[in-house]
C-alpha positions, 0 to 999 in steps of 0.5 A: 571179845572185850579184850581184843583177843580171838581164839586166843591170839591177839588181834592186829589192829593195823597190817602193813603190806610189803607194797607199804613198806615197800613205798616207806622205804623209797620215801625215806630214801627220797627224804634222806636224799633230799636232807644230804642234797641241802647240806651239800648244796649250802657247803657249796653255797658258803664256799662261793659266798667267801670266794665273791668276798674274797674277789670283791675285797681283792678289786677293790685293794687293785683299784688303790694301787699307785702307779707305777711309773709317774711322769719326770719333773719339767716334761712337758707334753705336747699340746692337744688340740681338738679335731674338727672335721 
């Protein structure tokens, strides 16, 4: 039949079994999995990005910090020697 009809029903040019819609659905489910894991992961890896700046900003602004106390004008501090033993 040039038409691709037999008996006068159409033909299935392609059946898929339940075992492969089966496999498909676990495959979207996986593929699915794996797209809402990346987000997740690269929120939490931007998060931690401006948290390490944040840190990095904060000791640096510490490290500037004048002392608090300085010593008085005209103390004088007791000589240190060396120790040789």
């Amino acid at each position: 039949m040039v038409d691709g009809l037999q008996n006068g029903k159409p033909m299935a040019l392609a059946k898929i079994t339940r075992e492969g819609l089966v496999t498909i659905a676990v495959l979207v489910a996986i593929l699915w999995g794996c797209i809402l894991g990346e987000r997740v992961l690269s929120r939490h890896t931007t998060v931690e990005t401006y948290r390490a700046l944040r840190q990095i900003r904060y000791l640096k602004f510490k490290r500037r910090v004048e002392p608090a106390s300085q010593p008085a004008p005209g103390a004088v501090s007791p000589l240190v020697r060396p120790v040789v033993g």
